[in-house]
C-alpha positions as CSV (number, residue, x, y, z in Angstrom):
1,X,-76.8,25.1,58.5
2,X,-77.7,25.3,54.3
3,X,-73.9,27.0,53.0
4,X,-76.0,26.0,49.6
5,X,-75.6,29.9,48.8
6,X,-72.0,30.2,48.7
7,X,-70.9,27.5,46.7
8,X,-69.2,25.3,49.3
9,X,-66.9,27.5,50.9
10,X,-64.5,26.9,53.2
11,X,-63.7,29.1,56.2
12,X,-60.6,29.5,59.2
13,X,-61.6,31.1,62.1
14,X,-58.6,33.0,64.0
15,X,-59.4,33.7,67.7
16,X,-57.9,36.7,69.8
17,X,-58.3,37.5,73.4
18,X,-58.0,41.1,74.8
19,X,-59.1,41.9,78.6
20,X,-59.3,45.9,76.8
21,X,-63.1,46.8,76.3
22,X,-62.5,49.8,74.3
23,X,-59.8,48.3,72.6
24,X,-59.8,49.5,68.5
25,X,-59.3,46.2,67.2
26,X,-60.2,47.4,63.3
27,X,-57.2,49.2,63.8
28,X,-53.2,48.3,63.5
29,X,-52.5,48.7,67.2
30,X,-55.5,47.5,68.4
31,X,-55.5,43.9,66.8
32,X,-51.4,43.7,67.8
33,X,-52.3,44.5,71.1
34,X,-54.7,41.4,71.2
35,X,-53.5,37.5,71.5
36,X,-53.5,35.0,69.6
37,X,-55.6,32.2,71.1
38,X,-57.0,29.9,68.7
39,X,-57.3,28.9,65.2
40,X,-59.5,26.7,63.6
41,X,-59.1,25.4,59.8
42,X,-61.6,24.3,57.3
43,X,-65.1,25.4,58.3
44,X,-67.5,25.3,56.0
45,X,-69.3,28.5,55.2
46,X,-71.9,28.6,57.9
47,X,-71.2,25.6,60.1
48,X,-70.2,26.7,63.8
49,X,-67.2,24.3,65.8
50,X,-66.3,23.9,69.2
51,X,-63.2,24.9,70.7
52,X,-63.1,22.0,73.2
53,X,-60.2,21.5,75.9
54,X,-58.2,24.4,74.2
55,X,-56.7,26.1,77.1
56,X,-57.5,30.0,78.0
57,X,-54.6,31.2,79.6
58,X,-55.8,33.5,81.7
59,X,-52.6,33.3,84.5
60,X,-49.8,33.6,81.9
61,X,-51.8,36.2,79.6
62,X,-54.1,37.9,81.5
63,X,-53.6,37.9,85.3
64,X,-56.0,41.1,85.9
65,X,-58.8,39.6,84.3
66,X,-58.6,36.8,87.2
67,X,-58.1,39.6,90.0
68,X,-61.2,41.6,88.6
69,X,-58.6,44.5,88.1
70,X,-59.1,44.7,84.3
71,X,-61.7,44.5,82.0
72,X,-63.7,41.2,81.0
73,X,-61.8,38.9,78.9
74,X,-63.0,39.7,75.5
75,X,-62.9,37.2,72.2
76,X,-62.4,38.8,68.6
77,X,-62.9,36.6,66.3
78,X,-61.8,36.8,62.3
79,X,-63.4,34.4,59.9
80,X,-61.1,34.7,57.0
81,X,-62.4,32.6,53.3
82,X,-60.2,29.9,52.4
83,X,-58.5,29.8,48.4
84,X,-58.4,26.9,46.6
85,X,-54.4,26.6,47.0
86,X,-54.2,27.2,50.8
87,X,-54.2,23.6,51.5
88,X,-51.2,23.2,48.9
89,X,-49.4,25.8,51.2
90,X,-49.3,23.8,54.5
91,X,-48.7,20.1,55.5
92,X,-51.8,20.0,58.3
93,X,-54.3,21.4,58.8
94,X,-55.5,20.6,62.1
95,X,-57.2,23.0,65.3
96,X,-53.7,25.4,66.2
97,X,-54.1,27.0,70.0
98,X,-51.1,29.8,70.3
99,X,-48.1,29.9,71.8
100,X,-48.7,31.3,75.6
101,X,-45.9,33.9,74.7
102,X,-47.1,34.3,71.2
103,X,-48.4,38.3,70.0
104,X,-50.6,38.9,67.2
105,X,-47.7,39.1,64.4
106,X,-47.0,35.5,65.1
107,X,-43.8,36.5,66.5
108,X,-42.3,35.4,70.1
109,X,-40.2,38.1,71.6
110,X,-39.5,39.8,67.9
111,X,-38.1,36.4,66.6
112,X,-40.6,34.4,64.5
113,X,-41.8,31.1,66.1
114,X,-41.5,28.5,63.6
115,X,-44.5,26.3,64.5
116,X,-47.2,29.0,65.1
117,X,-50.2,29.7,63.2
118,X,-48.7,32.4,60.5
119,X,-47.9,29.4,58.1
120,X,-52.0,29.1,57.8
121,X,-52.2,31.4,54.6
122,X,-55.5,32.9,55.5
123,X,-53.9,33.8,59.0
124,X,-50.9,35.4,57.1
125,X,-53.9,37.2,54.7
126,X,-55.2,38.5,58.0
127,X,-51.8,39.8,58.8
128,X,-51.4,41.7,55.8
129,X,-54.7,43.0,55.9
130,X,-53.7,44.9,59.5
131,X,-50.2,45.7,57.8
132,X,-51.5,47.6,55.0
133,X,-54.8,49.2,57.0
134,X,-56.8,48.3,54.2
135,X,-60.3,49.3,54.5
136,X,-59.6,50.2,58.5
137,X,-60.6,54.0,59.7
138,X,-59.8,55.7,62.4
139,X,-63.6,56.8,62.4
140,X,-65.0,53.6,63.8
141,X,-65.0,49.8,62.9
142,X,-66.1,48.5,60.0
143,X,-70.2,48.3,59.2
144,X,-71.5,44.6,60.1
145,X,-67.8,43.3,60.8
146,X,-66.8,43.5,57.5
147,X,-63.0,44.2,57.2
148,X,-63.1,43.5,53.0
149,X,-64.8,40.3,50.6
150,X,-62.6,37.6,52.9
151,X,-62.4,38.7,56.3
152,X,-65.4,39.0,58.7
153,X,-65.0,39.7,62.4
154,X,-67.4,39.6,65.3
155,X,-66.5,39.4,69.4
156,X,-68.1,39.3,72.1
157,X,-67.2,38.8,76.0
158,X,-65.9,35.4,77.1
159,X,-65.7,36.6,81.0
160,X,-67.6,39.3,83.1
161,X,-66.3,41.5,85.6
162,X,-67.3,40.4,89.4
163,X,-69.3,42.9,91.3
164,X,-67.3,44.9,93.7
165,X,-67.9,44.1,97.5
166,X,-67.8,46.2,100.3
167,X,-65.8,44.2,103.4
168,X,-67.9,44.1,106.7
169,X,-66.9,46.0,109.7
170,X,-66.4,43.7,112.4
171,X,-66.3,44.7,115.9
172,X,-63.5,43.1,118.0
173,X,-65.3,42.1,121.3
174,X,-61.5,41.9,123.4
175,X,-60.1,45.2,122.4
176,X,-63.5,47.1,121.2
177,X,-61.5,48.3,118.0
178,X,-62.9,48.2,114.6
179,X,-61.7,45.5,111.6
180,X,-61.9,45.9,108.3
Protein backbone atom coordinates (compact mmCIF):
# COMPACT_ATOMS: atom_id res chain seq x y z
CA UNK A 1 0.00 0.00 0.00
CA UNK A 2 1.68 3.74 -1.10
CA UNK A 3 1.36 5.69 2.79
CA UNK A 4 3.50 8.17 0.41
CA UNK A 5 0.64 10.76 1.26
CA UNK A 6 0.93 10.93 4.85
CA UNK A 7 4.35 11.38 5.47
CA UNK A 8 5.31 8.07 7.01
CA UNK A 9 2.98 7.66 9.63
CA UNK A 10 2.76 5.31 12.10
CA UNK A 11 -0.50 3.73 13.36
CA UNK A 12 -1.83 1.30 16.63
CA UNK A 13 -4.69 -0.48 16.06
CA UNK A 14 -6.82 -1.31 19.33
CA UNK A 15 -9.34 -4.17 18.90
CA UNK A 16 -12.65 -4.60 20.88
CA UNK A 17 -15.16 -7.36 20.82
CA UNK A 18 -18.90 -6.94 21.69
CA UNK A 19 -21.56 -9.81 20.93
CA UNK A 20 -24.17 -6.30 21.18
CA UNK A 21 -25.33 -5.40 17.51
CA UNK A 22 -26.82 -2.22 18.36
CA UNK A 23 -24.32 -1.49 20.77
CA UNK A 24 -23.43 2.68 20.63
CA UNK A 25 -19.93 2.21 20.60
CA UNK A 26 -19.28 6.23 19.70
CA UNK A 27 -20.56 6.65 22.92
CA UNK A 28 -19.07 6.39 26.74
CA UNK A 29 -21.10 3.31 27.71
CA UNK A 30 -21.02 1.75 24.62
CA UNK A 31 -17.16 1.48 24.04
CA UNK A 32 -16.84 0.42 28.10
CA UNK A 33 -19.23 -2.08 27.61
CA UNK A 34 -16.95 -3.64 24.77
CA UNK A 35 -13.54 -5.76 25.52
CA UNK A 36 -10.46 -5.28 24.99
CA UNK A 37 -9.09 -7.98 22.66
CA UNK A 38 -6.08 -6.91 20.84
CA UNK A 39 -3.65 -4.33 20.24
CA UNK A 40 -1.30 -3.92 17.68
CA UNK A 41 1.65 -1.25 17.59
CA UNK A 42 3.46 0.48 14.82
CA UNK A 43 1.55 0.14 11.61
CA UNK A 44 2.34 2.13 9.09
CA UNK A 45 -0.27 4.39 7.65
CA UNK A 46 -2.06 2.13 5.28
CA UNK A 47 -0.41 -1.27 5.67
CA UNK A 48 -2.97 -3.96 7.11
CA UNK A 49 -1.36 -6.94 9.80
CA UNK A 50 -2.55 -10.16 10.87
CA UNK A 51 -3.66 -10.95 14.11
CA UNK A 52 -2.29 -14.57 13.99
CA UNK A 53 -2.72 -17.19 16.94
CA UNK A 54 -4.15 -14.39 19.20
CA UNK A 55 -6.76 -16.13 21.17
CA UNK A 56 -10.69 -15.07 20.95
CA UNK A 57 -12.12 -15.83 24.01
CA UNK A 58 -15.29 -16.59 23.28
CA UNK A 59 -15.95 -19.24 26.55
CA UNK A 60 -14.56 -16.84 29.24
CA UNK A 61 -16.03 -13.54 27.52
CA UNK A 62 -18.73 -14.41 25.56
CA UNK A 63 -20.48 -17.69 26.28
CA UNK A 64 -23.85 -16.64 24.39
CA UNK A 65 -22.23 -15.94 21.32
CA UNK A 66 -21.17 -19.83 21.30
CA UNK A 67 -24.86 -20.92 22.33
CA UNK A 68 -26.34 -18.74 19.46
CA UNK A 69 -28.26 -16.92 22.36
CA UNK A 70 -26.69 -13.49 21.66
CA UNK A 71 -25.81 -11.58 18.91
CA UNK A 72 -22.82 -12.25 16.43
CA UNK A 73 -19.54 -11.52 17.86
CA UNK A 74 -18.71 -8.15 16.61
CA UNK A 75 -15.01 -6.37 16.20
CA UNK A 76 -14.66 -2.52 16.69
CA UNK A 77 -11.68 -1.54 15.70
CA UNK A 78 -9.72 2.07 16.61
CA UNK A 79 -6.80 3.02 14.60
CA UNK A 80 -5.30 5.72 16.73
CA UNK A 81 -1.97 7.98 14.94
CA UNK A 82 1.17 7.45 16.68
CA UNK A 83 3.38 10.82 18.14
CA UNK A 84 6.79 11.03 17.75
CA UNK A 85 7.43 10.48 21.65
CA UNK A 86 5.11 7.50 22.13
CA UNK A 87 7.97 5.15 21.75
CA UNK A 88 9.95 7.17 24.50
CA UNK A 89 6.86 6.39 26.79
CA UNK A 90 7.03 2.51 26.82
CA UNK A 91 9.81 -0.13 26.95
CA UNK A 92 8.20 -2.55 24.07
CA UNK A 93 6.38 -2.29 21.81
CA UNK A 94 5.25 -5.60 20.71
CA UNK A 95 1.39 -7.21 19.50
CA UNK A 96 -0.54 -6.87 23.30
CA UNK A 97 -3.80 -9.45 23.44
CA UNK A 98 -5.92 -8.42 26.71
CA UNK A 99 -6.32 -9.71 29.84
CA UNK A 100 -9.42 -12.40 29.64
CA UNK A 101 -10.85 -10.38 32.67
CA UNK A 102 -9.71 -7.10 31.37
CA UNK A 103 -12.75 -4.15 30.56
CA UNK A 104 -12.30 -1.41 28.26
CA UNK A 105 -10.75 1.18 30.98
CA UNK A 106 -7.86 -1.20 31.29
CA UNK A 107 -8.93 -1.96 34.69
CA UNK A 108 -9.39 -5.65 36.18
CA UNK A 109 -12.24 -5.73 38.77
CA UNK A 110 -11.82 -1.68 39.44
CA UNK A 111 -8.02 -2.19 40.27
CA UNK A 112 -5.64 -1.24 37.40
CA UNK A 113 -3.75 -4.25 35.83
CA UNK A 114 -0.26 -3.24 35.71
CA UNK A 115 0.78 -5.05 32.46
CA UNK A 116 -2.23 -4.25 30.17
CA UNK A 117 -2.38 -2.29 27.19
CA UNK A 118 -3.20 1.35 28.91
CA UNK A 119 0.60 2.05 29.17
CA UNK A 120 0.51 2.24 25.00
CA UNK A 121 -0.08 6.11 24.95
CA UNK A 122 -2.22 6.08 21.91
CA UNK A 123 -4.48 3.44 23.86
CA UNK A 124 -4.52 5.89 26.87
CA UNK A 125 -5.39 8.84 23.98
CA UNK A 126 -8.26 6.58 23.12
CA UNK A 127 -9.24 6.42 26.67
CA UNK A 128 -9.41 10.03 27.19
CA UNK A 129 -11.14 10.55 24.06
CA UNK A 130 -14.27 8.29 25.49
CA UNK A 131 -13.67 10.09 29.04
CA UNK A 132 -14.20 13.51 27.84
CA UNK A 133 -17.01 12.54 24.84
CA UNK A 134 -15.16 14.66 22.64
CA UNK A 135 -16.73 14.86 19.33
CA UNK A 136 -19.28 11.79 20.39
CA UNK A 137 -23.31 12.57 19.95
CA UNK A 138 -26.00 10.98 21.11
CA UNK A 139 -27.45 11.54 17.53
CA UNK A 140 -25.58 8.79 15.77
CA UNK A 141 -21.84 7.75 15.25
CA UNK A 142 -19.52 9.73 13.79
CA UNK A 143 -19.47 10.37 9.66
CA UNK A 144 -16.89 7.78 7.95
CA UNK A 145 -15.59 6.52 11.49
CA UNK A 146 -14.07 9.51 12.22
CA UNK A 147 -13.96 10.12 16.08
CA UNK A 148 -11.35 13.41 15.68
CA UNK A 149 -7.74 14.01 13.36
CA UNK A 150 -6.14 10.73 15.39
CA UNK A 151 -8.66 8.22 15.89
CA UNK A 152 -10.53 6.32 13.17
CA UNK A 153 -12.75 3.40 13.86
CA UNK A 154 -14.45 0.81 11.60
CA UNK A 155 -16.14 -2.89 12.73
CA UNK A 156 -17.53 -5.29 11.35
CA UNK A 157 -18.87 -8.96 12.36
CA UNK A 158 -16.25 -11.57 13.31
CA UNK A 159 -19.04 -14.45 13.85
CA UNK A 160 -22.64 -14.95 12.46
CA UNK A 161 -25.60 -16.05 14.24
CA UNK A 162 -26.60 -19.98 13.34
CA UNK A 163 -29.98 -20.36 11.80
CA UNK A 164 -32.53 -21.58 14.15
CA UNK A 165 -33.70 -25.28 13.63
CA UNK A 166 -36.87 -26.71 14.23
CA UNK A 167 -36.31 -30.41 16.11
CA UNK A 168 -38.06 -33.33 14.27
CA UNK A 169 -41.01 -35.14 15.64
CA UNK A 170 -40.23 -38.59 15.97
CA UNK A 171 -42.76 -41.13 16.48
CA UNK A 172 -41.94 -43.77 19.09
CA UNK A 173 -42.95 -47.10 17.42
CA UNK A 174 -43.23 -49.11 21.31
CA UNK A 175 -45.35 -46.69 23.05
CA UNK A 176 -46.95 -44.66 19.87
CA UNK A 177 -46.16 -41.37 21.83
CA UNK A 178 -44.68 -38.40 20.18
CA UNK A 179 -40.76 -36.99 20.90
CA UNK A 180 -39.59 -33.96 20.47
Amino acid sequence: ADNSGHGGDMVDFHIFLTDEPSVKWYLKEGFEASRHWFSKSKVPFGESFEAKNVPVPLKANFPGVRLNITGPLEAHVFMVRRYPDDDAAISETSDRVADASMTADGTVNGTAHLENTSTIPSYKRLLQFFESQEGASALGPPVGGMLSGDIVHTSGPLTSLLPKSRRKVRRNLLIGRMHK
